[in-house]
Every structure is written in structure tokens, then in C-alpha cells.
C-alpha positions as semicolon CSV with decimal commas, in nm:
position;residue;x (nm);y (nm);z (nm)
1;X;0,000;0,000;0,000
2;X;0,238;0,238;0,070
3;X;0,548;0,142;-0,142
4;X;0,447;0,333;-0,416
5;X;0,409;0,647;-0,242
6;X;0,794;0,653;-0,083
7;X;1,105;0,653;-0,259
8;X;1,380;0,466;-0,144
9;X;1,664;0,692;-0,013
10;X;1,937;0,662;-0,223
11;X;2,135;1,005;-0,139
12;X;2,176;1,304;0,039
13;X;2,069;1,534;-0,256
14;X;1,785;1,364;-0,336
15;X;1,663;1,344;0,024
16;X;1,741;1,736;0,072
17;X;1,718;1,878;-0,212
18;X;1,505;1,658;-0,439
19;X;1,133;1,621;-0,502
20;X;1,064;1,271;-0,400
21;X;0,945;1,174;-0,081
22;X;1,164;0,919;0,080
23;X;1,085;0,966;0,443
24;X;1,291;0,844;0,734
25;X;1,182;0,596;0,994
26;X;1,339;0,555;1,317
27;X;1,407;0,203;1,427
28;X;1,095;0,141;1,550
29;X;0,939;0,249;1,183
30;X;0,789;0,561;1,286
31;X;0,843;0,975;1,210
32;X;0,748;1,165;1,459
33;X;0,434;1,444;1,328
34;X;0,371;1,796;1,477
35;X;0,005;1,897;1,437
36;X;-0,089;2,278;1,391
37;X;-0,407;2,428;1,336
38;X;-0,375;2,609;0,982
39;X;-0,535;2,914;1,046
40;X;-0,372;2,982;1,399
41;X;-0,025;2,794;1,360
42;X;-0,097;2,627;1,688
43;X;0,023;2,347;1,836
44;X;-0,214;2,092;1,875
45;X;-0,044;1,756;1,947
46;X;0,270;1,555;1,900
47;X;0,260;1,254;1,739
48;X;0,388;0,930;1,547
49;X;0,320;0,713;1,187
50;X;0,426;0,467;1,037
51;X;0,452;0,417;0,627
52;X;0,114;0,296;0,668
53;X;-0,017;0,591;0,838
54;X;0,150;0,823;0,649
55;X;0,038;0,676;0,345
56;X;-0,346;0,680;0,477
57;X;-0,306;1,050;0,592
58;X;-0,157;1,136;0,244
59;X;-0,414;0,924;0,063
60;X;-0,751;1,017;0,270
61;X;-0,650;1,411;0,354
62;X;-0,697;1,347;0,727
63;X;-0,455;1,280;1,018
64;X;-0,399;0,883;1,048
65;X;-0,140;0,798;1,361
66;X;0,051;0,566;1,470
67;X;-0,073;0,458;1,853
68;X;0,227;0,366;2,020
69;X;0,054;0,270;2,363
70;X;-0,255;0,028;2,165
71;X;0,000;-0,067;1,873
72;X;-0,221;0,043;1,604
73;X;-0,305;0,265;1,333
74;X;-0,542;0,560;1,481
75;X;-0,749;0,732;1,257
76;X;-0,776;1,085;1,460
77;X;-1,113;1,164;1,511
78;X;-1,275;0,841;1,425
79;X;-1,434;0,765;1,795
80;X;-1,457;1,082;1,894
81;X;-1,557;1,302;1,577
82;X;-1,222;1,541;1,605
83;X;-1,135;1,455;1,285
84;X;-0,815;1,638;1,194
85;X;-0,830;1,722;0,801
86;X;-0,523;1,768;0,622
87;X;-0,501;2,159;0,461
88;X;-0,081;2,069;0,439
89;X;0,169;1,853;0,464
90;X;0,508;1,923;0,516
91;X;0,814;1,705;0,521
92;X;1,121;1,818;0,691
93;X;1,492;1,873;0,540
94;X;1,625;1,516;0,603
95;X;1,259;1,395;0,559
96;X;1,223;1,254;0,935
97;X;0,983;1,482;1,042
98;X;0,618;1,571;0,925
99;X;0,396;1,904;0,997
100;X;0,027;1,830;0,969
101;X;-0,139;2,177;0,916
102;X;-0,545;2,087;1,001
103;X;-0,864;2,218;1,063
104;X;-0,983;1,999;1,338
105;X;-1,358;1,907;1,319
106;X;-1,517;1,988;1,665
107;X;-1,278;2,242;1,782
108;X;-1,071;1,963;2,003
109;X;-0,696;1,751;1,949
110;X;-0,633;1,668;2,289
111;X;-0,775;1,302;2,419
112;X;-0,793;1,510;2,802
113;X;-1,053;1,709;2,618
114;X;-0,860;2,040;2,600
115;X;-0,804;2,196;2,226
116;X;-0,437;2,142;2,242
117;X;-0,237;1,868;2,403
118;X;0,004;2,113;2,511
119;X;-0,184;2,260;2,769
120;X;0,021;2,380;3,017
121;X;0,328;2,529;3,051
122;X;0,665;2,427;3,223
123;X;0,863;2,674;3,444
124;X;1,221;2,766;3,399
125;X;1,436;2,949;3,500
126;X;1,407;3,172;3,800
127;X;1,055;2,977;3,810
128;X;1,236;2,623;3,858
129;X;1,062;2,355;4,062
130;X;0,710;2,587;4,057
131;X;0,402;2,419;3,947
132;X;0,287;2,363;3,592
133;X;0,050;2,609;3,483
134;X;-0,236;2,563;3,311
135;X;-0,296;2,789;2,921
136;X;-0,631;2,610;2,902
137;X;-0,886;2,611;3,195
138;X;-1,210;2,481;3,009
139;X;-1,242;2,198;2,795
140;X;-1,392;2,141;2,472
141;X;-1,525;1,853;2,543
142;X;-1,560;1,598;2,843
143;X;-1,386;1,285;2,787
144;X;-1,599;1,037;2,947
145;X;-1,912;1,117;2,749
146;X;-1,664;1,049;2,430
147;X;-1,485;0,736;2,551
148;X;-1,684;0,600;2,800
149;X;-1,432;0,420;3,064
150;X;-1,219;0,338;2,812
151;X;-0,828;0,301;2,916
152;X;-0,631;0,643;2,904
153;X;-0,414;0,588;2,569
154;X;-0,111;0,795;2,761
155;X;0,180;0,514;2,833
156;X;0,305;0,601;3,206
């Protein structure tokens, strides 16, 4: 499925400076994907595929993951009706990195039911050792009415 989309990496020109996509997957066959909202450039999540997912997201025009905690493909949206769909795609210098630029369907990326997953913010500094702090105080939309009891997809 998604051999024909990828070109094999042959050299550094035509990974950097070319026009073929030949992404790069770690050893674990994933990219990592940041996820922006195209009209606001903000983040939104962090992410993984595979060459299956990326082929899917590439293919369908909406965001298709990688779930590293269930070990399967995750087709963003599809439970809960956030879909993410694709306005660009963009593929990093050394093509081992993609930005996902989306309109997300129902206003939500985060699984916690904020918009964004980064949600808080991380003192530094002269603020060392101080609390997280919250960016986000109300939710888009409460988890447990989307998932039910289902297990939290975070790995601790």
C-alpha cells in the first residue's frame, strides 16, 4: 500500500534537495508528526506514523497515527468526531519529520478534552521547581461522554 508512495533513499541530494518523498523511519518504523491548526499555527499535538499511516493521511487528507501505547493505526477523530483534516503537509529537510497543518472538526486535538495537548506550561528558570501552569482552563469537550471508561491511551 504504501510502497508506491515513498522513494527509497538513495542520497543526500535527493533526500534534501530533491522532489521525491523518501521519508525516514526511526528504528521502531515511525516519524514523529507535529500537528498545527492552519489558520492559527498552533500546536495541537505531538505525534507518530508509520509508512502505513502516512500513506493513509496522504491518501484520505486526514490525520492517520501511529498509537504507540494500543499498537495500532489511529485514525484521529474516528471515535470521537475530532477529525483532523489535512489543509498541508510538510516534510522536513532530512525527511524525518512531518507538519500536519489541520482544521480539526469539533474544535478539540487533545484526548484530556482540551483543544491542544500542550496545555500547560513548564517553568524555567528563575521559576524552577514551581508548578505547571495551566494555558487552558475549560475543555472542549468531556472525555468520558466520548470514551466511556475506556483506558487512558497515555503510556506512564
Amino acid at each position: 500500500m504504501n510502497d508506491s508512495l515513498f522513494s527509497e533513499r538513495q542520497k543526500i541530494e535527493q533526500v534534501e534537495e530533491g522532489v521525491e518523498l523518501a521519508p525516514k523511519f526511526d528504528e521502531h518504523g515511525l516519524i514523529p508528526v507535529v500537528t498545527t491548526d492552519f489558520e492559527t499555527g498552533e500546536v495541537l499535538m505531538h505525534a507518530y506514523m508509520n509508512a502505513e499511516a502516512l500513506a493513509q493521511t496522504i491518501k484520505l487528507g486526514e490525520a492517520v497515527y501511529w498509537s504507540r501505547s494500543r499498537k495500532c493505526l489511529w485514525h484521529k477523530g474516528a471515535t470521537s468526531g475530532l477529525v483532523q483534516r489535512v489543509r498541508e503537509m510538510r516534510i522536513d529537510d532530512d525527511q524525518d519529520c512531518v507538519w500536519l497543518r489541520v482544521d480539526v472538526q469539533g474544535g478539540a486535538s487533545c484526548h484530556v478534552g482540551y483543544r491542544s495537548c500542550f496545555y500547560r506550561t513548564v517553568p524555567f528558570g528563575d521559576q524552577v521547581g514551581q508548578p505547571l501552569v495551566f494555558t487552558e482552563t475549560e475543555k472542549v469537550f468531556d472525555p468520558k461522554s466520548v470514551y466511556g471508561d475506556a483506558p487512558n491511551p497515555t503510556q506512564l
